[in-house]
C-alpha positions as CSV (number, residue, x, y, z in Angstrom):
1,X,0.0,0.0,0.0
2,X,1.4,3.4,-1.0
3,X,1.1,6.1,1.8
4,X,0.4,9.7,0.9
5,X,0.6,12.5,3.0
6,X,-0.5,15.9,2.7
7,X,2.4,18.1,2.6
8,X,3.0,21.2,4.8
9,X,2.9,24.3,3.1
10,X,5.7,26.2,2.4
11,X,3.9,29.4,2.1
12,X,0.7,31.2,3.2
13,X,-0.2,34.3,1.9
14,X,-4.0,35.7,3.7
15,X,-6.6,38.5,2.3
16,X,-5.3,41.8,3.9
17,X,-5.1,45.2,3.7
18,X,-2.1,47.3,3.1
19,X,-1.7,50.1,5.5
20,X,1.9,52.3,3.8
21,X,3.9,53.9,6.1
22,X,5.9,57.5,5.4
23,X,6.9,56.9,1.4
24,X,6.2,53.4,1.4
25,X,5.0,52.1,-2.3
26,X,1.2,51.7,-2.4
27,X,0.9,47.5,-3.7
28,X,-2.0,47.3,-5.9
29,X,-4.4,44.2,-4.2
30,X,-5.7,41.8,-6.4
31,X,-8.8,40.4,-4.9
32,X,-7.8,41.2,-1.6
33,X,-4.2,39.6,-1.7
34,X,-1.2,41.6,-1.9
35,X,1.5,39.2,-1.0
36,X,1.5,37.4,-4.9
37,X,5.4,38.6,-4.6
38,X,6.3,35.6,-1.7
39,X,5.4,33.3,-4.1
40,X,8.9,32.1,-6.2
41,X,8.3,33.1,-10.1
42,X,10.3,30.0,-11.3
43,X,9.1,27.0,-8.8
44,X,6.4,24.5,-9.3
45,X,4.3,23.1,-6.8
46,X,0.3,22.8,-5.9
47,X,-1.7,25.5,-4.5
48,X,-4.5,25.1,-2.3
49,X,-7.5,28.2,-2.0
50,X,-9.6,28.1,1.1
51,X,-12.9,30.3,2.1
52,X,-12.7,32.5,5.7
53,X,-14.2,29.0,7.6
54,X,-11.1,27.1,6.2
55,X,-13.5,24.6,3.8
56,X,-11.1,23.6,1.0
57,X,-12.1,25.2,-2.4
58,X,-10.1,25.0,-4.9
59,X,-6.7,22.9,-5.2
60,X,-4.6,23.2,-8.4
61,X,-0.6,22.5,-9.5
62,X,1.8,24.5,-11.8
63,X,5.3,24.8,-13.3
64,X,5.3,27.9,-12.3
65,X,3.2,29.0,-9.1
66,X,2.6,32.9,-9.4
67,X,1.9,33.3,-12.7
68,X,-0.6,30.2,-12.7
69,X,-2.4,31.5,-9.2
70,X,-2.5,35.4,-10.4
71,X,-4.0,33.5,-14.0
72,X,-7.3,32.3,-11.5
73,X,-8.2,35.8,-9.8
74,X,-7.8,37.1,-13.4
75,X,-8.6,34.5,-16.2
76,X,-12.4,34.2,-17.6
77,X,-12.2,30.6,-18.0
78,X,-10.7,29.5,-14.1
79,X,-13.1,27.1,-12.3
80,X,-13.4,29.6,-9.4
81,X,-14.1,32.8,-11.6
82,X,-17.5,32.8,-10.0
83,X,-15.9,32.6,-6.9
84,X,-12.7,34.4,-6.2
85,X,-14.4,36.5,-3.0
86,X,-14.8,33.5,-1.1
87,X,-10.6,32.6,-1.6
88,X,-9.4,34.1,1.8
89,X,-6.4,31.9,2.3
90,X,-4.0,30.4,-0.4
91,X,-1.3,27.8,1.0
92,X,1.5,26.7,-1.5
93,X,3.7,23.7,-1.5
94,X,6.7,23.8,-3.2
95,X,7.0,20.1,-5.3
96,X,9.2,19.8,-8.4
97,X,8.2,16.7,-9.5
98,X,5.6,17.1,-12.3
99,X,4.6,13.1,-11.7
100,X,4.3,14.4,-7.6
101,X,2.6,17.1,-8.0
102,X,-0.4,15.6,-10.0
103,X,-0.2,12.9,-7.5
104,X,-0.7,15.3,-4.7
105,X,-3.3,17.5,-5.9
106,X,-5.8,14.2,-7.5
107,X,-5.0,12.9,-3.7
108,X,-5.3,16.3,-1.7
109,X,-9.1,17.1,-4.4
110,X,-10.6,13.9,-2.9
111,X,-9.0,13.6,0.9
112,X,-10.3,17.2,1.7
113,X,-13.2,17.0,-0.7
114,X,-12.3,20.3,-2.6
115,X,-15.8,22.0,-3.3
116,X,-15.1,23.3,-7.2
117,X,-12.6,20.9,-8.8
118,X,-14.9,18.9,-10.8
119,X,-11.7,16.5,-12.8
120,X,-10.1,14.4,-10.7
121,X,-13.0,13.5,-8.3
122,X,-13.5,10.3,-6.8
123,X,-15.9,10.8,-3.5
């Protein structure tokens, strides 16, 4: 029997506010989030969106995590278009392995019961 676990994420980034202090630059939010720029431009891994009551929403993977998670809050076609206010929390996992990272997000979708994937489901 093969054991999966999920992993721990390597970074959270949280809804917030900014509140610039003196000269500080003013970061424009996007949906809330201003924190995209923690998220390494050249890693791959799977990212996980949850609402404000930490239900699982939305659990994805990429080659490359910040342009892939900015794509959903922007792209017409992203399976949470309808629902990108809910997205409070976004917890990233940093996986390199193209093979791993499908096997963690087909695993993570139906151990947490992700409400708005809709491939990959088997609950």
């Amino acid at each position: 029997m093969i054991k999966i676990s999920i992993p721990t994420p390597d970074i959270t980034i949280t809804e917030r506010k900014q509140f610039p202090k003196g000269n500080e630059p003013r970061i424009k939010d996007i949906y809330g989030f201003i924190d995209f720029h923690l998220i390494p431009r050249d890693k791959g891994g799977i990212f996980l969106f949850f609402n404000i009551n930490d239900e699982l929403l939305f659990v994805g993977k990429a080659r490359k995590l910040r342009q892939r998670i900015k794509k959903h809050f922007e792209d017409t076609v992203s399976p949470i278009k309808d629902h990108r206010d809910e997205v409070h929390r976004i917890d990233i996992c940093l996986v390199e392995d193209p093979m791993e990272r499908d096997i963690y997000e087909t695993y993570i979708i139906n151990k947490l019961e992700s409400k708005y994937n809709v491939d990959k489901v088997f609950y």
